[in-house]
C-alpha positions as CSV (number, residue, x, y, z in Angstrom):
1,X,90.4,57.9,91.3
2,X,92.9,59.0,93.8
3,X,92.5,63.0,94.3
4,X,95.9,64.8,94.6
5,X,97.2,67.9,95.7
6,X,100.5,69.5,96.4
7,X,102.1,72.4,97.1
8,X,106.2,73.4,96.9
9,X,107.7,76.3,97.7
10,X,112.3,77.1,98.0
11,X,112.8,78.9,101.0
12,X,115.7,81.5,102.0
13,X,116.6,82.3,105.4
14,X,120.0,83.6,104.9
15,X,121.3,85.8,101.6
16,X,123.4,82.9,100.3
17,X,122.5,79.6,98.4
18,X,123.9,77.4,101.4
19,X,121.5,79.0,103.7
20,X,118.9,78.1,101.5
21,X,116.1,75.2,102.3
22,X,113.6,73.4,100.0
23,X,110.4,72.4,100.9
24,X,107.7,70.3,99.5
25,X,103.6,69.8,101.3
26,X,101.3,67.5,99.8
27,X,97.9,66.9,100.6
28,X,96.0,63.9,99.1
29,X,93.4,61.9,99.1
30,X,93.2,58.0,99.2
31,X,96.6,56.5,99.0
32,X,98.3,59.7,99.8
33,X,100.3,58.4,102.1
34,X,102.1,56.5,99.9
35,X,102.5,59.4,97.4
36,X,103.9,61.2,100.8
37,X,106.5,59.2,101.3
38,X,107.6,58.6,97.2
39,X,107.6,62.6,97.1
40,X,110.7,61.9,100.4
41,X,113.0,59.0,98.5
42,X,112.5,61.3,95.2
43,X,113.6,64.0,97.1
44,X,116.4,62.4,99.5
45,X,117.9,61.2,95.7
46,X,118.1,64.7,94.3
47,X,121.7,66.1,93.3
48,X,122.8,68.5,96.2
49,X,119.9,67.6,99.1
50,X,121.8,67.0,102.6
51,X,118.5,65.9,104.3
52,X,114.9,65.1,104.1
53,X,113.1,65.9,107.2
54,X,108.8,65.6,108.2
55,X,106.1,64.2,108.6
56,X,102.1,63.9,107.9
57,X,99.3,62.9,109.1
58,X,95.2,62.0,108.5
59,X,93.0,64.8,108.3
60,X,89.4,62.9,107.3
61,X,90.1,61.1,104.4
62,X,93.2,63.3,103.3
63,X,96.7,62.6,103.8
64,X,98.6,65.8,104.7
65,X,101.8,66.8,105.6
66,X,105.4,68.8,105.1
67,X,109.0,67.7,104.0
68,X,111.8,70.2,104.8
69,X,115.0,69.8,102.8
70,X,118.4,71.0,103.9
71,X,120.9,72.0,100.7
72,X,123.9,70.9,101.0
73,X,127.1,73.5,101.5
74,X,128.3,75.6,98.7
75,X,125.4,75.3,96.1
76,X,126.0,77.6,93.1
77,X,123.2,79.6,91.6
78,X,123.0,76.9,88.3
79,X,122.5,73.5,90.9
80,X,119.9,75.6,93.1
81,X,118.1,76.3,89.7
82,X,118.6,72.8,88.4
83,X,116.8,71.3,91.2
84,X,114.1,74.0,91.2
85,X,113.4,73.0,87.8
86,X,113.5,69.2,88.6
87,X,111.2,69.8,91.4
88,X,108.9,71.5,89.2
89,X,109.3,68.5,86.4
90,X,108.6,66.1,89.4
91,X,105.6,67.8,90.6
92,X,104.3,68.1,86.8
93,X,105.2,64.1,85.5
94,X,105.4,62.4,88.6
95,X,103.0,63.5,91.1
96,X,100.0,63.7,88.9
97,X,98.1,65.4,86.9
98,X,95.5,66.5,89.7
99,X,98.8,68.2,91.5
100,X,98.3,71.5,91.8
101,X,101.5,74.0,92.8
102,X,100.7,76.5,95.5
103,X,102.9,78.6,98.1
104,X,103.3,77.2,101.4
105,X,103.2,81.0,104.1
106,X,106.3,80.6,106.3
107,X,106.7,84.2,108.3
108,X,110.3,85.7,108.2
109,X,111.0,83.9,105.0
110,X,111.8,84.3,101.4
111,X,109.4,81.9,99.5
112,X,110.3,80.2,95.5
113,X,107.5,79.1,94.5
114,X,108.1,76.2,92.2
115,X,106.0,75.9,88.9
116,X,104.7,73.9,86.4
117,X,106.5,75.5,83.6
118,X,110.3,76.3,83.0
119,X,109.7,79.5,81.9
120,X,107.5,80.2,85.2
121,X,110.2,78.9,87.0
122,X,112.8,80.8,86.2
123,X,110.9,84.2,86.3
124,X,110.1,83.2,89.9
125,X,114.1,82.3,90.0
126,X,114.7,86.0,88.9
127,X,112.3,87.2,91.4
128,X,113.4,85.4,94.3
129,X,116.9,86.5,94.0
130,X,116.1,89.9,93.4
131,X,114.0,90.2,96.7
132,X,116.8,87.8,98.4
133,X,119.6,90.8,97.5
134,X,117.0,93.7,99.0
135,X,118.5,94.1,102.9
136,X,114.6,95.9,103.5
137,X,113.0,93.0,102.6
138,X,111.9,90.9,106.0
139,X,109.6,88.2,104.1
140,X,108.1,87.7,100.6
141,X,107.1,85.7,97.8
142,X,108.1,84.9,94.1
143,X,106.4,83.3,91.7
144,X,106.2,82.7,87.9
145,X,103.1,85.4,88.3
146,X,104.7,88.1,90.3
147,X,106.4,88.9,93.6
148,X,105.7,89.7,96.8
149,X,107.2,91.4,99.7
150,X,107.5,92.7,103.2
151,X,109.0,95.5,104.3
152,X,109.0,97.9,107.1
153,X,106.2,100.8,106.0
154,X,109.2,103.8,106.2
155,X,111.1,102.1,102.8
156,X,107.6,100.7,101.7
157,X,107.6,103.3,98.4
158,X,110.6,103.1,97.6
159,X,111.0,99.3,98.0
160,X,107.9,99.2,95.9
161,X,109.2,101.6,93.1
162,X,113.0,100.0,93.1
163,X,111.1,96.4,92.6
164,X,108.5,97.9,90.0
165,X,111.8,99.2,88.3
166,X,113.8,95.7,88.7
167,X,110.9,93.6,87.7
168,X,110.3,95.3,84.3
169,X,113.3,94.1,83.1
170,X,113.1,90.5,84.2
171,X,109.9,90.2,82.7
172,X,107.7,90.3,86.2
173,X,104.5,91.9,86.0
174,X,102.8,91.4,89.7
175,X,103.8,93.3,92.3
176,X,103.2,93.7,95.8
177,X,104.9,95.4,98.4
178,X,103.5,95.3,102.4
179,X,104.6,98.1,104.4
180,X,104.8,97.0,108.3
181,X,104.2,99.6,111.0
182,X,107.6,100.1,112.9
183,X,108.0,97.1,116.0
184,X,105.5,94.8,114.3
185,X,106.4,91.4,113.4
186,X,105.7,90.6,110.1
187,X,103.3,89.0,108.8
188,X,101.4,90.2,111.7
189,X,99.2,93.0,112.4
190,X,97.8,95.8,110.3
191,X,99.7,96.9,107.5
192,X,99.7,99.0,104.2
193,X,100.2,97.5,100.9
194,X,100.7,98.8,97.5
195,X,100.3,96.4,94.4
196,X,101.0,97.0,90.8
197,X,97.3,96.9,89.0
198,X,97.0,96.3,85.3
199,X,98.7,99.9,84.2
200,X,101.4,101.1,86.0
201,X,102.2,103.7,84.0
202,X,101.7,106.7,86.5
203,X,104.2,105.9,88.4
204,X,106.4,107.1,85.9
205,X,104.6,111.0,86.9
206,X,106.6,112.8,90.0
207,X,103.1,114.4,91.6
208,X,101.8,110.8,91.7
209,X,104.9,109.3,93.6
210,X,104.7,112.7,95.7
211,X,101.2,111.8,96.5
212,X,102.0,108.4,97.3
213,X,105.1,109.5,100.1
214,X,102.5,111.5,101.7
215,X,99.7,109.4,102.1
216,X,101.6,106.5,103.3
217,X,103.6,108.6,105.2
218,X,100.5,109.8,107.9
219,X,100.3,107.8,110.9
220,X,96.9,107.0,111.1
221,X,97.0,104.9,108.5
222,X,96.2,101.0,108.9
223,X,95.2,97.8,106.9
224,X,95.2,100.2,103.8
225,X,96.0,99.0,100.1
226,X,96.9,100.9,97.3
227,X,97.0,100.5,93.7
228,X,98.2,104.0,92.8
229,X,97.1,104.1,88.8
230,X,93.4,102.7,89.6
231,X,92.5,102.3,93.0
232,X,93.0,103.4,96.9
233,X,91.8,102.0,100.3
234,X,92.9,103.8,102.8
235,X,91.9,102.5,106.6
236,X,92.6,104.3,109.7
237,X,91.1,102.3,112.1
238,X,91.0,104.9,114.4
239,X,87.7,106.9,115.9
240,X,89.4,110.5,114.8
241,X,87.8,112.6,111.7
242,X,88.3,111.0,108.0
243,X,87.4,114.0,106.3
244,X,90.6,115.9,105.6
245,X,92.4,112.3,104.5
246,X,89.5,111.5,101.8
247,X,89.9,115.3,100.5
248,X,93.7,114.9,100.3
249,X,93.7,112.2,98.6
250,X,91.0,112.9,96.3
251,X,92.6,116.5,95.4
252,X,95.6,114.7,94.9
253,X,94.0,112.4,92.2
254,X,92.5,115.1,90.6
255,X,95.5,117.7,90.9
256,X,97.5,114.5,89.3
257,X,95.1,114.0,86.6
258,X,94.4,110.4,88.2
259,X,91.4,108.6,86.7
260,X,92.0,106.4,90.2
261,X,89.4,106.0,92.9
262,X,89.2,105.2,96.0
263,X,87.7,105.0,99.4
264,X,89.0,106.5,102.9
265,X,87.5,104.7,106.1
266,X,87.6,105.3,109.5
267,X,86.7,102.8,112.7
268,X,87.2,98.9,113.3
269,X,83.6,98.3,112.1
270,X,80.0,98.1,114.0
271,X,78.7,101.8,114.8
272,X,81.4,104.0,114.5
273,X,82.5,103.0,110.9
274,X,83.0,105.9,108.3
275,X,83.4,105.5,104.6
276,X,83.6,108.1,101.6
277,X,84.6,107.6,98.3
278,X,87.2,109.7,96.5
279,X,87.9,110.6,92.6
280,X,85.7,109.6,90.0
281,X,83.0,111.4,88.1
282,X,81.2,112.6,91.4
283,X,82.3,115.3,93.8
284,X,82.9,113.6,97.4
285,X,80.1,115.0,100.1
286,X,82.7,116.2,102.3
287,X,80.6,119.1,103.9
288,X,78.0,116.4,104.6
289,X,80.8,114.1,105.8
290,X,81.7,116.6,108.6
291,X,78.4,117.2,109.8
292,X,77.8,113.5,110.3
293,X,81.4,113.4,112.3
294,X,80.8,116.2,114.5
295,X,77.1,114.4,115.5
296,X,78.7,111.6,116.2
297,X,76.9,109.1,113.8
298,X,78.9,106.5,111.6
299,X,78.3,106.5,107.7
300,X,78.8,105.0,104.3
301,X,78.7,107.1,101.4
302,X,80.3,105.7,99.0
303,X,76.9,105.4,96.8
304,X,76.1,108.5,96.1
305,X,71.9,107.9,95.6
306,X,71.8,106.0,99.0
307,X,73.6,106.8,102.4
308,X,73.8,104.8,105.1
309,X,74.4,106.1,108.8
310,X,74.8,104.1,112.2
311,X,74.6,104.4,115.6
312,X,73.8,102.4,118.9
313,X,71.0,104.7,119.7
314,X,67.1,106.0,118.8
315,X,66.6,106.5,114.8
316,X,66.0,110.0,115.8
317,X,68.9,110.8,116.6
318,X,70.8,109.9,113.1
319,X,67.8,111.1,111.2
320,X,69.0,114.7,112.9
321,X,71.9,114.6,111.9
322,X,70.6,113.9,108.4
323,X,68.4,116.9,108.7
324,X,71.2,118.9,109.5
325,X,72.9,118.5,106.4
326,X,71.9,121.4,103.4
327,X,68.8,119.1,101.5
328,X,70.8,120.0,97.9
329,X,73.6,117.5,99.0
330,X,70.9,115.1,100.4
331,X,70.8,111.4,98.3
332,X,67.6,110.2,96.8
333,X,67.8,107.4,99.8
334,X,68.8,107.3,103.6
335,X,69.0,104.4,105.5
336,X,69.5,104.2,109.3
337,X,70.8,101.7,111.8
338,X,70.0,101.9,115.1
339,X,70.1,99.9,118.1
340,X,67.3,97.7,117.0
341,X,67.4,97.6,112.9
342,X,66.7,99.8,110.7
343,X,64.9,102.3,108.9
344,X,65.3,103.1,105.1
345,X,63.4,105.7,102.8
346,X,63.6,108.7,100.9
347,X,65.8,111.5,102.9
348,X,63.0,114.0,101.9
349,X,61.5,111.5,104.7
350,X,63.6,109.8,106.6
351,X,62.6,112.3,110.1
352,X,59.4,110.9,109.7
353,X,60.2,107.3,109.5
354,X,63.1,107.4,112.2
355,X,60.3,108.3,114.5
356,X,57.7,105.7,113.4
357,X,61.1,103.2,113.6
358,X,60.9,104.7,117.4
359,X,57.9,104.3,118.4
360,X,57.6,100.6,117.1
361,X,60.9,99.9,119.5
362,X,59.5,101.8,122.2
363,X,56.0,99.9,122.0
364,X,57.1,96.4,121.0
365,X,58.0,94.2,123.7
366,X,61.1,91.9,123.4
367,X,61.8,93.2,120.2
368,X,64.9,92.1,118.6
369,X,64.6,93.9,115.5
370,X,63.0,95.6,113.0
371,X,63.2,96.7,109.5
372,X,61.0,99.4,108.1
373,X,60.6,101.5,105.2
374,X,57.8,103.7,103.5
375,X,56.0,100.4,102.3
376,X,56.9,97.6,104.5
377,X,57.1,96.7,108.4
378,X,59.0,93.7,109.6
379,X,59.6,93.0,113.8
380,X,61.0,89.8,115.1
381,X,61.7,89.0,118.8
382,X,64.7,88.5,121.1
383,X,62.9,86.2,123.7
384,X,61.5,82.3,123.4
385,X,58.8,83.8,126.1
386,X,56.6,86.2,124.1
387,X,53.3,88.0,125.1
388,X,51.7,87.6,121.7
389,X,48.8,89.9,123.1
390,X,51.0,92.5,124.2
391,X,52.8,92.3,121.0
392,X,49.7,93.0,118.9
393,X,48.6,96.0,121.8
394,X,52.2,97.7,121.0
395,X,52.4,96.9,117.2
396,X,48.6,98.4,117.1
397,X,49.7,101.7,119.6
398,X,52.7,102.5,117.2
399,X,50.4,103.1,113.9
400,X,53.4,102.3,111.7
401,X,51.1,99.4,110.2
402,X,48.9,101.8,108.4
403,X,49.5,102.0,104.7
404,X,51.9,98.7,104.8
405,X,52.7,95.0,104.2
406,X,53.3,94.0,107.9
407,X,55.7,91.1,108.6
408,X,55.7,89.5,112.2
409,X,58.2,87.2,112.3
410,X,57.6,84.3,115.2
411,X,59.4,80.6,115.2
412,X,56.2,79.3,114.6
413,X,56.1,81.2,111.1
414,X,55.4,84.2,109.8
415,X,52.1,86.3,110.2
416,X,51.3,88.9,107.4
417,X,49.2,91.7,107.8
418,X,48.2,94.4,105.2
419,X,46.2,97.6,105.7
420,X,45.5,96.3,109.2
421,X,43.9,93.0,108.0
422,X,46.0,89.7,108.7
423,X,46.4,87.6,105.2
424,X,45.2,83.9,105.8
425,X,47.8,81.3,106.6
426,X,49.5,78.6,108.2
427,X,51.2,78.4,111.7
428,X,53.7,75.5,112.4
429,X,52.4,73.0,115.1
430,X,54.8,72.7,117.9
431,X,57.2,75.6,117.2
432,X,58.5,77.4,120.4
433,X,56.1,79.8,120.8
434,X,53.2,78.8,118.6
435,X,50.9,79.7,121.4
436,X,52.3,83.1,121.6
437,X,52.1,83.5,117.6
438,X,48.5,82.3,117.8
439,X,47.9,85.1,120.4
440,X,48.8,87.4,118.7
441,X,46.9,86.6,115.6
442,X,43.6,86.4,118.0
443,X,44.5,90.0,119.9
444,X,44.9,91.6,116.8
445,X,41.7,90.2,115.0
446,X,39.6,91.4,117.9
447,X,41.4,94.5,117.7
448,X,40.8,94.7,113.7
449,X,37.7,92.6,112.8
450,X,37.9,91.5,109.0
């Protein structure tokens, strides 16, 4: 059976029907080629087509490729939407049954997306021509579910509240509105969104809008989306505080009566990330937010029984900063990452276990990483060239093996060790460093006789 798929999308680069271009991609399987090219003399036939234009080409055992068709002068909107729906009937009679409809991106663009159904169609119809006669709008989307669109982030709110408004009434319920930074090209770089969620029925509240203006408004912002009436992500991206954004915006959920949430997060990822949730049942730690900042360390509190903190450096040094922090606003749990794992326990604890995290790093050589809590120890290694001797001296001179399971993990396999006895097992013959595994398991015997 000959596996189908195809995608059309109507395209506007202009404000008028004449500027207007159809376009129809299909990818298939089998004889696909042939479907290809009977998708270009269907369309070359159609009422009002100038010109068929593209090509495909093999991609494995898939036939792939893209026809672009120029309209011909002086289209009313009736012939436009007659051969919308004829491209729609095509794709659902003709094509096949294992067709399925998608949106084809095309940057700087105002994208129809044909579907299966009339009535789809023309609520995408309505949709398109609605963002088509909105000057803001730079590139966007309609289909039978909702709309899409970009615009530059100082007319993002009220671009997304004038189509929220506009699409009510044409029976659109998705919306979703992309606001570039000023001098980026869209489509490109970071960018705020807001989107319509299942109720949108705070927007219809002033402080809400208000709040809305003023987040979006602050610069810092970046890759942020926003559903005002349940949730917001806010992103800065940047390495400055987070602190006073998450407590703006969570006073102005509350202030607004908001049931919303949200989280506010700061840094491109790896150490320096910072998260904290906002709204909700619980009261943000912000106090224990700012301590964390000012030390330097990167967190995630958005669960509010188990932090977790970063940093490049010694477990010590983030389990400090923990310590600094008043023990009432304290989790049940703490977890650290450092420059070589982790380290995870109660934060009654945690002081205790960054410094037997330490001292395993310090004494293990070619350590790549380790995991450790209060009942478990697991190390594995950076190098193909391991002392297993040494590795058994420094395990044994860091003491963090007493009182747990001990995991040491080698090519070779894995050797277990609890309360300082190893467990009987097998070793894989010929792994990388089998020798050095097999080292290790002699040095620490000696060292711990059974």
């Amino acid at each position: 059976m000959v596996e189908k798929m195809s995608r059309a999308r109507v395209l506007a680069r202009g404000g008028g029907a004449a500027a207007t271009a159809i376009a129809i991609a299909l990818a298939l399987a089998g004889c696909g080629q042939q479907q290809f090219d009977d998708a270009r003399g269907w369309l070359a036939g159609q009422p009002g087509v100038a010109s068929v234009d593209g090509s495909g080409f093999f991609s494995g055992f898939q036939y792939t490729g893209t026809l672009e068709v120029e309209l011909e002068d002086g289209l009313d909107e009736a012939e436009v939407d007659a051969l919308a729906h004829e491209t729609g009937r095509y794709l659902r009679e003709e094509a096949g049954s294992g067709v399925q409809v998608e949106v084809v991106e095309a940057g700087g663009t105002v994208i129809l997306e044909v579907a299966r159904t009339r009535e789809d169609t023309d609520r995408a119809l309505a949709g398109w021509r609605q963002l088509l006669a909105d000057d803001r709008v730079l590139a966007g989307r309609s289909s039978g579910e909702g709309s899409e669109a970009e615009v530059e982030l100082s007319v993002a709110v009220d671009a997304f509240l004038d189509h929220r408004a506009a699409g009510a009434g044409l029976g659109i319920g998705a919306l979703e509105v992309r606001g570039t930074p000023p001098g980026a090209e869209a489509g490109a770089g970071p960018a705020t969104t807001l989107g319509l969620g299942e109720d949108s029925s705070c927007l219809d509240e002033g402080e809400v809008v208000a709040l809305l203006r003023e987040i979006v408004g602050d610069p810092r912002l970046e890759r942020s989306r926003i559903e005002p009436c349940e949730h917001w992500t806010l992103a800065t991206g940047g390495e400055g505080p987070v602190v006073d954004l998450a407590e703006r915006l969570d006073a102005g959920l509350r202030g607004a009566g908001l049931a919303a949430t949200g989280e506010v997060e700061a840094g491109d990822g790896g150490p320096e990330r910072r998260v904290i949730s906002v709204g909700g049942a619980s009261s943000p730690p912000f106090a224990a937010a700012r301590v964390l900042e000012a030390a330097g360390a990167g967190y995630d509190l958005t669960d509010p029984e188990s932090w977790q903190l970063r940093g490049d450096g010694d477990f010590a040094d983030l389990a400090a900063a923990v310590a600094e922090v008043p023990a009432s606003a304290l989790p049940l749990q703490v977890q650290l990452w450092g420059g070589r794992g982790w380290v995870s326990g109660p934060s009654g604890r945690i002081v205790g276990l960054a410094a037997e995290g330490d001292r395993v790093a310090a004494s293990v050589p070619e350590l790549r990483e380790l995991r450790l809590d209060p009942g478990t120890l697991r190390v594995s290694f950076s190098s193909r060239e391991i002392d297993g001797a040494a590795v058994a001296a420094g395990l044994d001179r860091a003491r963090a093996w007493s009182g747990r399971e001990v995991s040491v993990v080698f090519s070779s396999g894995t050797v277990i060790i609890r309360d300082g006895v190893i467990v009987p097992g097998e070793l894989r013959e010929g792994g990388r460093d089998e020798a050095a595994a097999l080292d290790f398991v002699s040095a620490w015997r000696a060292a711990h006789p059974e």
